[in-house]
C-alpha positions in Angstrom: 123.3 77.9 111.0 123.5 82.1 110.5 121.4 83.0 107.6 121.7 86.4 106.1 119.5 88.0 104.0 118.5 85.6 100.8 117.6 87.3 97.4 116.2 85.6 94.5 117.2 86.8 91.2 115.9 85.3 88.2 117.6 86.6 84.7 117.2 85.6 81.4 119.6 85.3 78.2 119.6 85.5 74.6 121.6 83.4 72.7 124.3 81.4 74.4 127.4 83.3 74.2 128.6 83.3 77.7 132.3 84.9 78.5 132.9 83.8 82.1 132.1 87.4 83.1 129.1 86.4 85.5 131.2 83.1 87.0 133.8 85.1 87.5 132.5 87.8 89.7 130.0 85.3 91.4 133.5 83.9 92.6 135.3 87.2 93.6 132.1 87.9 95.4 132.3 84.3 97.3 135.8 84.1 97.8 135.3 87.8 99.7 132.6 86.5 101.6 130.5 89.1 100.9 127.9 86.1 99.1 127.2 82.6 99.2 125.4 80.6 96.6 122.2 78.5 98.3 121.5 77.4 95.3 121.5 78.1 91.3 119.0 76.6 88.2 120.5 77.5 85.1 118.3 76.1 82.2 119.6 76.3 78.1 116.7 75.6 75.7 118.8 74.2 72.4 117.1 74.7 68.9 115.9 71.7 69.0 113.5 72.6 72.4 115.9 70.2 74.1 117.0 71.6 77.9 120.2 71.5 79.2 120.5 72.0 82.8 123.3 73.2 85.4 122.7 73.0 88.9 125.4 74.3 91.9 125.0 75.5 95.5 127.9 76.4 97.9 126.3 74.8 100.4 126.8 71.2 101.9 124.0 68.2 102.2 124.0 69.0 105.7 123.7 72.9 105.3 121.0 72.2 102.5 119.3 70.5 105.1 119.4 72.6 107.7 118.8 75.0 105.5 115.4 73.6 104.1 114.7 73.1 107.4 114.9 76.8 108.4 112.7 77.8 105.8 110.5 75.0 106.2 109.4 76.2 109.9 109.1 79.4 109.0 106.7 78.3 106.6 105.1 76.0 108.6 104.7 78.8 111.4 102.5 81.0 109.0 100.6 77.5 108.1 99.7 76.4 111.7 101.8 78.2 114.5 104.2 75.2 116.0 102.8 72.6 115.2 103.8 73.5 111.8 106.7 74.5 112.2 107.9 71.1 113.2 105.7 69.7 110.2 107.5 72.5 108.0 110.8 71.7 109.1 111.1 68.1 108.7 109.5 68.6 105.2 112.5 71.5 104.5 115.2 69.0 105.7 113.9 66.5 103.0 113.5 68.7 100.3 117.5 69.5 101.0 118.6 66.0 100.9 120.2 65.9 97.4 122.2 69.1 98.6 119.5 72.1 96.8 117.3 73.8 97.8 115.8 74.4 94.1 114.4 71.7 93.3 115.2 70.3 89.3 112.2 69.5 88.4 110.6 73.1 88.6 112.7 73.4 85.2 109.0 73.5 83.6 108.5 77.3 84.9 111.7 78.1 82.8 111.4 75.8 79.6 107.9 78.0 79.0 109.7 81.7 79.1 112.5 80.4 77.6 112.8 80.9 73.8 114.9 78.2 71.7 118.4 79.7 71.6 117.9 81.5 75.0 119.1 80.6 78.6 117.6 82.1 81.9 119.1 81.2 85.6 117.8 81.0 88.7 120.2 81.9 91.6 119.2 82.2 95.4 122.4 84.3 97.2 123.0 84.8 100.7 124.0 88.0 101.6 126.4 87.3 104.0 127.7 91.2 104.5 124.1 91.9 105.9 124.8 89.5 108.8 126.8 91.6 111.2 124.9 94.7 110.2 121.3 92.7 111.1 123.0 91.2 114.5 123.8 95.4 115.8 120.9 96.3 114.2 119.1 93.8 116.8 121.9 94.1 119.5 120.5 97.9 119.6 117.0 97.2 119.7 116.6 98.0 116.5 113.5 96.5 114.5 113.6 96.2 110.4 110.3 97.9 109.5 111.1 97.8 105.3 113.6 96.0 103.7 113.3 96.2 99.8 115.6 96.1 96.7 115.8 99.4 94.9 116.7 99.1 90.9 117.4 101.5 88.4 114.0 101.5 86.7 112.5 102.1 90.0 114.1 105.5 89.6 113.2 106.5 86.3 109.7 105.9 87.2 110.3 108.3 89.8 111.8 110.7 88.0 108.6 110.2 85.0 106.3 110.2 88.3 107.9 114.1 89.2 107.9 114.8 85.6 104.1 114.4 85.3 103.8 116.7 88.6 
């Protein structure tokens, strides 16, 4: 399996008045192949305290396995060189049998920073663009030496950084 680059994005809601918007655009975005959802964790805390919970992934049982089993060896190589990456991956391929890779019971890191009324989702999206750009990349000898996410409040702070100079 070809894995492209996989960003976590966790985001929070107030209230529940959801217009489609999001679904919508997560679709036009896989349809286009330009993403593919590994995974998503979308937890509503009613009134009441009582969770309602959505889970969905793009990807099969089998890819959730392989998939597991991907991360789970590169895990396990940090833990203890091969022999963990064989312990890592068999442990990854598991974790993927019911077809996520989020598991439902971490709901309890959500129910906690969720107030009643409020909804906050977890999604985990493949960027599949970045895989043909990665493969030149390497293909030319190239070697990633920084790879980070740069957000609009990352540039204010600059621009209050400069300001202060």
């Amino acid at each position: 399996m070809t894995i492209g680059p996989v960003q976590m994005l966790v985001v929070g809601f107030e209230g529940d008045k959801f217009s489609g918007e999001i679904l919508e655009e997560l679709r036009r975005l896989r349809e286009q192949d330009i993403v593919r959802l590994v995974d998503l964790l979308f937890v509503k805390k009613e009134e009441d305290g009582e969770l309602v919970v959505i889970q969905a992934s793009d990807l099969s049982q089998e890819e959730a396995m392989e998939f597991g089993a991907t991360i789970g060896a590169l895990i396990g190589i940090g833990v203890d060189g091969e022999d963990g990456a064989l312990a890592g991956a068999l442990a990854g391929a598991e974790a993927g049998e019911d077809g996520h890779v989020l598991d439902e019971s971490e709901v309890w890191y959500l129910q906690d920073a969720i107030p009643p009324g409020g909804a906050a989702g977890i999604a985990l999206l493949e960027h599949r663009w970045a895989i043909p750009l990665r493969d030149a990349i390497g293909r030319a000898g190239g070697i990633p030496l920084a790879d980070e996410w740069i957000h609009a409040t990352d540039l204010v702070a600059i621009g209050m950084a400069a300001a202060e100079d």
